[in-house]
C-alpha positions in Angstrom: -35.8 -17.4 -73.2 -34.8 -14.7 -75.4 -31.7 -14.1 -74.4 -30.3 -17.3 -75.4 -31.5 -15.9 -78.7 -29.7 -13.4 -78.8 -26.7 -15.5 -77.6 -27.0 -17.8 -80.8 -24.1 -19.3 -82.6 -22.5 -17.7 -85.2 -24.1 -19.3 -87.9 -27.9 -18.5 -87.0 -26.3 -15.1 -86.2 -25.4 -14.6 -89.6 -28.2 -16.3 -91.3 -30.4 -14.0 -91.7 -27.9 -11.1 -92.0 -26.7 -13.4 -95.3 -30.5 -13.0 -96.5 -30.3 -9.6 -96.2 -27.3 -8.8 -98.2 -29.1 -11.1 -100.8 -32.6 -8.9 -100.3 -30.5 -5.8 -101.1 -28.5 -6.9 -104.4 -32.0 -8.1 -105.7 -34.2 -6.1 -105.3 -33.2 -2.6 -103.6 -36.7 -0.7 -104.8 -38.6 -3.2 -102.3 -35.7 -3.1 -100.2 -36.2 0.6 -99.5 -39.8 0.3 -99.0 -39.4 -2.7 -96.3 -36.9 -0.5 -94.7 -39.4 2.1 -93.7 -41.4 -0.3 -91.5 -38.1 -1.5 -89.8 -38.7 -0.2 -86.0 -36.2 2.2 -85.3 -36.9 2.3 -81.0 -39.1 0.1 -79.1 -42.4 2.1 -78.9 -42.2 2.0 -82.8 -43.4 -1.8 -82.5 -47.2 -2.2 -82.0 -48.8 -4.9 -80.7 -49.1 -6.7 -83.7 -45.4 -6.7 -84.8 -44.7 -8.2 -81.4 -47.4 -11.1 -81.7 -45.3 -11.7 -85.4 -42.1 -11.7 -83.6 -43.2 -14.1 -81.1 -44.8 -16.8 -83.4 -41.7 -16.1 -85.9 -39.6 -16.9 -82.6 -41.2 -19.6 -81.9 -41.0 -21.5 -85.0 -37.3 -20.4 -85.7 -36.9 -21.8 -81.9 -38.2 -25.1 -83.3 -36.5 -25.6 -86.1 -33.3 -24.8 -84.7 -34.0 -27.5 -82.5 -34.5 -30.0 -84.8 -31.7 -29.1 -87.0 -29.2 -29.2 -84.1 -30.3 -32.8 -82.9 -30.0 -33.5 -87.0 -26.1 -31.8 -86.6 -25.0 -33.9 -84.1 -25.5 -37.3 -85.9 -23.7 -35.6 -89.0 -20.0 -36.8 -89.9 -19.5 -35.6 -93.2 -18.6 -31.7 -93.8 -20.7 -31.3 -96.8 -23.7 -33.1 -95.2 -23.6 -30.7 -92.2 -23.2 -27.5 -94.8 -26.0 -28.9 -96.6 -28.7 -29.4 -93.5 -27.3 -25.8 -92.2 -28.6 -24.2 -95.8 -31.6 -26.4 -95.5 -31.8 -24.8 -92.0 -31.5 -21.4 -93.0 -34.1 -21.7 -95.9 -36.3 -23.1 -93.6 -35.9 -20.2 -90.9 -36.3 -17.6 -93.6 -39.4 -18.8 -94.9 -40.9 -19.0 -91.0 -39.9 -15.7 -90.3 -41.6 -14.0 -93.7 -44.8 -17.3 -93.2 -45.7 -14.9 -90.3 -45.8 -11.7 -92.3 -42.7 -10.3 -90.7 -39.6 -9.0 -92.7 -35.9 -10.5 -91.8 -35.1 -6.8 -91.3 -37.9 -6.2 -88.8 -37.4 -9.2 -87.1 -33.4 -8.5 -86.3 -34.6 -5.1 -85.1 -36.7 -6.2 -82.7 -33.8 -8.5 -81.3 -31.4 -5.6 -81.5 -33.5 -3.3 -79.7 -34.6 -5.8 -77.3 -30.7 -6.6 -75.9 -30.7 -2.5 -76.0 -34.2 -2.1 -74.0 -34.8 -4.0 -71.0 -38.2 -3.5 -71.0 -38.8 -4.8 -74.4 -36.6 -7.4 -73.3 -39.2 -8.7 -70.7 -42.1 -7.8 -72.9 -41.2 -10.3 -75.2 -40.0 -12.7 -72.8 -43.5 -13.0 -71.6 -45.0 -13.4 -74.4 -42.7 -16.0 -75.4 -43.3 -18.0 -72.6 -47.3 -17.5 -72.6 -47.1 -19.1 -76.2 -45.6 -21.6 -75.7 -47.6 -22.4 -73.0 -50.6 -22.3 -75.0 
């Protein structure tokens, strides 16, 4: 399950990297603080970081679900562009709903294609809530 995340188009790839860039013109001061709870290896997220991840996965998951059933009946250019920032907004705002940073959350998907051990980890948990 995660591992198809981390084989995401392009565009999903680079939406939250976009958000960053933004984060870091804006406001660097906060920027520098979130950075210090960014997870640098795996046993530097706790328990709690991962239960974020995984409900932050979870909705992203969804709404990427329903905005690439909404893509496919799409004709016009500047409709599609328009539903993709909608997307992207809407993925932003889940992530940070569950009290997770963008930053964190890539890190825990970079470290998790680096770590297979984390990779499973979360896999689990992915599954188990969904099934719940």
């Amino acid at each position: 399950m995660l591992r198809k995340l981390l084989n995401l188009p392009a565009l999903f790839a680079l939406i939250f990297a976009a958000s960053v860039a933004h984060a870091q013109e804006s406001a660097p001061a906060a920027q520098n603080a979130q950075t210090a709870d960014v997870p640098q290896s795996a046993a530097d997220i706790d328990a709690d970081m991962k239960e974020k991840f995984v409900d932050a996965y979870g909705d992203i998951m969804a709404i990427q679900m329903d905005y690439a059933e909404r893509l496919q009946t799409v004709t016009d250019e500047e409709q599609a562009s328009m539903l993709q920032q909608e997307a992207q907004r809407e993925m932003q705002e889940a992530v940070e709903s569950n009290e997770i940073t963008i930053q964190q959350y890539n890190q825990i998907i970079q470290l998790a294609s680096a770590d297979e051990e984390l990779m499973a980890e979360l896999e689990t948990a992915i599954e188990e809530d969904m099934e719940s």
